[in-house]
N, C-alpha and C positions, 0 to 999 in steps of 0.2 A: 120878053117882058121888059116892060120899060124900068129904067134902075128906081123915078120913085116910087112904082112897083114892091120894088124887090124889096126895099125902105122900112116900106109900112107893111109887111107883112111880117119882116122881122121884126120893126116895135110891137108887132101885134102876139107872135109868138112869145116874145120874151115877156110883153106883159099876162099873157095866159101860165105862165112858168110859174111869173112870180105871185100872181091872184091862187094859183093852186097849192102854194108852199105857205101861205099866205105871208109870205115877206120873211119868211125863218130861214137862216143860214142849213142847207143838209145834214152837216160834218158837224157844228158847233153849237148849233139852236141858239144861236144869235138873232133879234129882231132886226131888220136891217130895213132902214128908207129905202124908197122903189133907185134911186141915184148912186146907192152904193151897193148894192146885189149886181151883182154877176153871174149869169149864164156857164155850166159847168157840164158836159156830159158825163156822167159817171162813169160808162167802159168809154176810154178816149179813144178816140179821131184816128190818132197813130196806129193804135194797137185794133181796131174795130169800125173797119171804115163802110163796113151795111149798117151801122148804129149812127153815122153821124147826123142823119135827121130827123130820127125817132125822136118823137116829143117824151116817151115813159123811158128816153136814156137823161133829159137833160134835168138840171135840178138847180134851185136857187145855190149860189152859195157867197160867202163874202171873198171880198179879194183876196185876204191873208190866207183862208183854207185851200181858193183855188187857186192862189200862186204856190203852199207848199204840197197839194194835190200830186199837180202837173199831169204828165200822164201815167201816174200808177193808174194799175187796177186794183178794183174793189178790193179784195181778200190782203192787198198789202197795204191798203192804207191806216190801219186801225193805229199801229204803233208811232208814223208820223204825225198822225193827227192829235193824238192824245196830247202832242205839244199844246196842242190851241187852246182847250180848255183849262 
């Protein structure tokens, strides 16, 4: 596949991510411009690597929740997140 290929399938995925979240942060319910959401899978990359290209793994979120996210998993993130709000 040719890479601008590979491009525009990913602006095409991430804008289905964000059309389906309708631009709301996951973790904070933040309304966020389509320029400042960020693409997040929920079980990470690291830890669940048959998840990494499932679209019902990935989720809008803004940078601040998905940089203190990282790669937890689900069930431990409630107590770092609670920062954000």
């Amino acid at each position: 596949m040719k890479w601008t290929k590979k491009i525009k399938r990913r602006i095409n995925i991430r804008t289905q991510i964000y059309k389906r979240s309708n631009g709301v942060c996951h973790y904070c319910g933040r309304k966020l411009k389509r320029a400042d959401a960020t693409i997040d899978h929920v079980y990470p990359q690291a830890h669940f690597v048959e998840m990494k290209r499932r679209h019902d793994n990935m989720v809008v979120a803004c940078k601040r929740c998905n940089l203190l996210k990282a790669a937890m998993i689900p069930r431990y993130l409630k107590p770092s997140l609670e920062l954000v709000r």
